[in-house]
KOLMARMAR-991279 format. One record per atom (N, C-alpha, C): residue in one letter; x, y, z. Coordinates in steps of 0.2 Angstrom, whole numbers, padded with zeros to 4 digits, always signed. Atoms other than C-alpha are relative to their C-alpha. Last residue first. Layout:
residues N
aXYZ
...
//
This chain:
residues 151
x+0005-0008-0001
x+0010+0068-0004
x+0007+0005+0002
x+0001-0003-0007
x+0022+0052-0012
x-0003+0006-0001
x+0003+0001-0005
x+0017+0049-0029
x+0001+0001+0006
x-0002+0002-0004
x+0023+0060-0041
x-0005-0005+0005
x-0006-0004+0000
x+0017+0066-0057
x+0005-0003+0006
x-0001-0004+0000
x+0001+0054-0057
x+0007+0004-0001
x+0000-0004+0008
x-0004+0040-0066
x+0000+0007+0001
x+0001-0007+0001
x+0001+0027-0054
x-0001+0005-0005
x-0003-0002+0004
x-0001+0010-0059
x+0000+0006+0003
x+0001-0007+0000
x-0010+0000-0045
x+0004+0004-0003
x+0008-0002+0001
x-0010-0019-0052
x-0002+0005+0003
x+0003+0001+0007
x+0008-0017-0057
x-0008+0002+0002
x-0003-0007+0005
x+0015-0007-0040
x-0004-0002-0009
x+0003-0002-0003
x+0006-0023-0029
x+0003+0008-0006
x+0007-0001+0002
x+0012-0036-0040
x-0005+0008+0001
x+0002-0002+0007
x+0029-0030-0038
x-0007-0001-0001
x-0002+0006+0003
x+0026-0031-0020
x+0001+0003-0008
x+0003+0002+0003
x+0031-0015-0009
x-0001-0004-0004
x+0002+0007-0002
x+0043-0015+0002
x-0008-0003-0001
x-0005+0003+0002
x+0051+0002-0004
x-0003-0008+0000
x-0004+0002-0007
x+0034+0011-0002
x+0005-0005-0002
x-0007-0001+0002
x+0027+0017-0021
x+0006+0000+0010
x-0005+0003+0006
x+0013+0005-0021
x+0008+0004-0001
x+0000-0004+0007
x+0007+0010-0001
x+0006-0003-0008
x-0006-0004+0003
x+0009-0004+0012
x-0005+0003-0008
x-0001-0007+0001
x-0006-0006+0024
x+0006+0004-0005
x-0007+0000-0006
x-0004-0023+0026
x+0001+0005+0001
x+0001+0002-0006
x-0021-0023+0018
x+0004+0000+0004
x-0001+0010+0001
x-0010-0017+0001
x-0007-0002+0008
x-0002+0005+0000
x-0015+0004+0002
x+0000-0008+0000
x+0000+0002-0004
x-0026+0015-0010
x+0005-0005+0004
x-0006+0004-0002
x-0024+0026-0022
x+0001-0002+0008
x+0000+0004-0008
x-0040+0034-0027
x+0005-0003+0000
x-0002+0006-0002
x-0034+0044-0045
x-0002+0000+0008
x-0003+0002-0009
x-0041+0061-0046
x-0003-0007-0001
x+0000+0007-0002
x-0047+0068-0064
x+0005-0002+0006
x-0003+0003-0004
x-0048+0086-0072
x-0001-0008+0003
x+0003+0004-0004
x-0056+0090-0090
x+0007-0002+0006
x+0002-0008-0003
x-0051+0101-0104
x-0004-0002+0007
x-0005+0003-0004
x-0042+0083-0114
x-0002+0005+0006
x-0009+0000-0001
x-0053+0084-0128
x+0002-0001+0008
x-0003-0002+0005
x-0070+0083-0132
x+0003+0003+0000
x-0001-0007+0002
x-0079+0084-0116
x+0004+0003-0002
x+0007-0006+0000
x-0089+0071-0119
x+0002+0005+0004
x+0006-0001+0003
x-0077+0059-0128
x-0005+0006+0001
x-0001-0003+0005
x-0062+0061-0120
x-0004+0004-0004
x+0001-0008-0005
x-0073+0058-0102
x+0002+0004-0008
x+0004-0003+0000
x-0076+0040-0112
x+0001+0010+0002
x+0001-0002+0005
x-0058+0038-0116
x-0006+0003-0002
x+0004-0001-0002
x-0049+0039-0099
x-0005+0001-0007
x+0003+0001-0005
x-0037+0028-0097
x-0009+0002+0000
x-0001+0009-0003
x-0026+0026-0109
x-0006-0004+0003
x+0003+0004+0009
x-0031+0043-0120
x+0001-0009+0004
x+0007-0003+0000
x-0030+0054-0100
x+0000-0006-0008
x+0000+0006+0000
x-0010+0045-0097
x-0010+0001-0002
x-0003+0004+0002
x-0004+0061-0102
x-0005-0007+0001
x+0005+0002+0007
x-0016+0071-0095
x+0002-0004-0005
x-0002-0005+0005
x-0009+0069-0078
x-0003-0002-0005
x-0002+0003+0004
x-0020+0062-0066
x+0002+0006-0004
x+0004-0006+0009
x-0023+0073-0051
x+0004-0006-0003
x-0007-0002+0006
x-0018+0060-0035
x-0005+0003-0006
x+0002-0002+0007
x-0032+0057-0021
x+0007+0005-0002
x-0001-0007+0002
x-0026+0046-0006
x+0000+0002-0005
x-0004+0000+0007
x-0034+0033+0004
x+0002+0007+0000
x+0000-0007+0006
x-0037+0030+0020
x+0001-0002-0005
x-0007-0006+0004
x-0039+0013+0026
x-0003+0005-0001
x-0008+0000-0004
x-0052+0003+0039
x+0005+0003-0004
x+0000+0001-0008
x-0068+0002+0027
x+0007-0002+0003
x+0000+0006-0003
x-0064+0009+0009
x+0001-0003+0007
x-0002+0004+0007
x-0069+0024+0004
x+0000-0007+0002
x+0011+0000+0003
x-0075+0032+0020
x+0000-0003-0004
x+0005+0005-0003
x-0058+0041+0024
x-0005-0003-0001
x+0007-0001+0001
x-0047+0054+0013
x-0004-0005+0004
x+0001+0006-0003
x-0030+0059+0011
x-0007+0000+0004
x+0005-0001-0004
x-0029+0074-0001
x+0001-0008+0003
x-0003+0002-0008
x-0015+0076-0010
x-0004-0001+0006
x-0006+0004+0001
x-0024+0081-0025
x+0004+0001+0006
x-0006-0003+0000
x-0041+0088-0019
x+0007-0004-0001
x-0008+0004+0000
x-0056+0081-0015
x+0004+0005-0005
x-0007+0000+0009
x-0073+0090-0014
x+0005-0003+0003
x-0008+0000-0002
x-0088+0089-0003
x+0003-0003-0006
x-0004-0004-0002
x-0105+0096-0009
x+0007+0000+0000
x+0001-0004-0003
x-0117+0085-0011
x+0005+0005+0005
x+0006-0004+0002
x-0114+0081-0028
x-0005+0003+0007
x-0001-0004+0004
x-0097+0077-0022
x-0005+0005-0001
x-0003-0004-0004
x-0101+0064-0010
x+0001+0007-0002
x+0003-0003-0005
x-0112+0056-0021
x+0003+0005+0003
x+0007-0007+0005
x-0102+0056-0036
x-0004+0001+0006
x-0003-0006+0001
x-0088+0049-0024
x-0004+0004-0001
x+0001-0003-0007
x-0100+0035-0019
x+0004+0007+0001
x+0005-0001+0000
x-0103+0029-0036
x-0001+0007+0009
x+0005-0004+0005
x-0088+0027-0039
x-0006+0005-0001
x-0004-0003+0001
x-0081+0017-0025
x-0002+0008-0005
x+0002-0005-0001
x-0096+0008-0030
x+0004+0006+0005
x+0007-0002+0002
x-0091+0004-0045
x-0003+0005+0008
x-0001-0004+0005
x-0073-0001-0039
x-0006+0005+0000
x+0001-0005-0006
x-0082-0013-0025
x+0004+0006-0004
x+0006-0001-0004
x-0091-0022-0040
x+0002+0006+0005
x+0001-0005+0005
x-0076-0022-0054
x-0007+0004+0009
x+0003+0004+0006
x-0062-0030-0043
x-0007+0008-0001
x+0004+0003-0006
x-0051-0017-0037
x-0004-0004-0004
x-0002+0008-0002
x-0035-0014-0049
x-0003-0002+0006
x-0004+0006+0005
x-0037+0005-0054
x+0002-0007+0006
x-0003+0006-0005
x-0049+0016-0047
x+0000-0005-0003
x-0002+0003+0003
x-0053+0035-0057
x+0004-0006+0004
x-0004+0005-0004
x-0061+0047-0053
x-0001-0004-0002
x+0002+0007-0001
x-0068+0064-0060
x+0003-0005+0004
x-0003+0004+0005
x-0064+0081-0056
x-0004-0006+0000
x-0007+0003-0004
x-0078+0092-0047
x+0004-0009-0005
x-0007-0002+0000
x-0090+0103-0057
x+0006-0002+0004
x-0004-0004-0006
x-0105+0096-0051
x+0004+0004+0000
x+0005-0001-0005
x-0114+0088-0068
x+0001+0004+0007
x+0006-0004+0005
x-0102+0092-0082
x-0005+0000+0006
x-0001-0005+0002
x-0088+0086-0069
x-0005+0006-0004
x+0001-0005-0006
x-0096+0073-0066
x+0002+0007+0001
x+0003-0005+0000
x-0096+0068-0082
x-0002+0002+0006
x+0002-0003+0007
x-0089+0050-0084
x-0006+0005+0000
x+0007-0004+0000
x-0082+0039-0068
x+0000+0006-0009
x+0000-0006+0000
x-0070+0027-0069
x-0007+0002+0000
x+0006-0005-0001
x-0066+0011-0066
x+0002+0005+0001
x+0001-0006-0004
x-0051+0000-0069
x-0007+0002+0000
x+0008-0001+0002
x-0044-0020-0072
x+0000+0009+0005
x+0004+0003-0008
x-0025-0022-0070
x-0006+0004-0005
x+0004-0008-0003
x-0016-0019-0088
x-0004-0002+0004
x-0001-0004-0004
x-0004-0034-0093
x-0004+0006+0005
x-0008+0000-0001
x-0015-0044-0102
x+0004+0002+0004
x+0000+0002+0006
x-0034-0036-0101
x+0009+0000+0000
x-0005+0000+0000
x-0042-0033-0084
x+0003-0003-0008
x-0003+0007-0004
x-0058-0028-0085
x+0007-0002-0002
x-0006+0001+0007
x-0063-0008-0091
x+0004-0008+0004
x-0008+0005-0003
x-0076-0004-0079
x+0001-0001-0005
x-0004+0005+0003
x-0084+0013-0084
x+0004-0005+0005
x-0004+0002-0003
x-0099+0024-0072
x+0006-0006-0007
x-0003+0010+0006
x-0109+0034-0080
x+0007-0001+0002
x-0008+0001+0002
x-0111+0054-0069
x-0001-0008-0003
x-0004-0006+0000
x-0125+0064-0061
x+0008-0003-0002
x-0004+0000-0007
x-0138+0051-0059
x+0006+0006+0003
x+0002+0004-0005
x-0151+0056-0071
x+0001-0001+0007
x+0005-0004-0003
x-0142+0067-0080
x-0005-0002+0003
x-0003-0007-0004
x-0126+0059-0081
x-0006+0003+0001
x-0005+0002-0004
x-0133+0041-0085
x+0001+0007+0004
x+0005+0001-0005
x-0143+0048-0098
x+0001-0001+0007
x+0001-0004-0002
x-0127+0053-0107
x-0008+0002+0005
x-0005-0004-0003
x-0119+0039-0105
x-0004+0006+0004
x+0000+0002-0005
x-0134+0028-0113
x+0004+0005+0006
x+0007-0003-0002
x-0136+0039-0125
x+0000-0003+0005
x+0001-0009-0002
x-0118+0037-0129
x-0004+0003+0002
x-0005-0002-0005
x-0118+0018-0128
x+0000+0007+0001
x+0002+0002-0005
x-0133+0018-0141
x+0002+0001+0009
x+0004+0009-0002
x-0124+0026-0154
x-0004+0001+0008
x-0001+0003-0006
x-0124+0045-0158
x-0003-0007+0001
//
């Protein structure tokens, strides 16, 4: 076990989860995730693509809160508290996009036996990335990675 893995798994039992940014590289918007909440709570992981890294993080962080005290999210869930003035809404990641995305979670619970809930949130203008009169930018730097997007 390297250093980073000890790190990880300190991380989750300490705080109840290790947090990953992954910065923007080429085409692919900048993300964060979470890592072993699941091991810690029992409630999926999460996953927020194309905020910068800070409010990402603590997007993250405040899920694992929420979580560990109790409250759950749900796929199609529209949700409050995450980011001031919007809802969001939680999407199941398919396992599919799980090797792109999500490589630490692969790692520590060695293989793919693990759930995950994408935040997807609106543009400021309130427009969602799969609403007709959304920008191209706005559909590239929030990737869906679920089954369907509309709830």
């Amino acid at each position: 076990m390297d250093e980073g893995e000890r790190k990880a798994l300190a991380d989750i039992e300490t705080y109840g989860c290790h947090v990953i940014n992954v910065f923007e590289e080429n085409e692919m918007p900048p993300f964060t995730y979470s890592v072993g909440i699941g091991k810690s709570c029992g409630a999926p992981e999460i996953i927020v693509i194309g905020l910068k890294r800070e409010l990402a993080h603590s997007i993250v962080n405040d899920y694992s809160r929420r979580v560990k005290s109790g409250e759950r999210f749900v796929d199609g869930q529209m949700t409050s508290g995450f980011l001031v003035g919007f809802d969001c809404l939680f999407r199941e990641v398919e396992q599919k996009n799980y090797h792109e995305y999500m490589g630490w979670d692969i790692w520590l619970y060695g293989g793919l036996s693990f759930k995950v809930l994408q935040l997807i949130y609106p543009s400021t203008s309130g427009i969602w990335p799969w609403d007709t009169e959304a920008s191209a930018w706005l559909r590239v730097r929030q990737p869906l990675l679920c089954a369907s997007a509309v709830q």
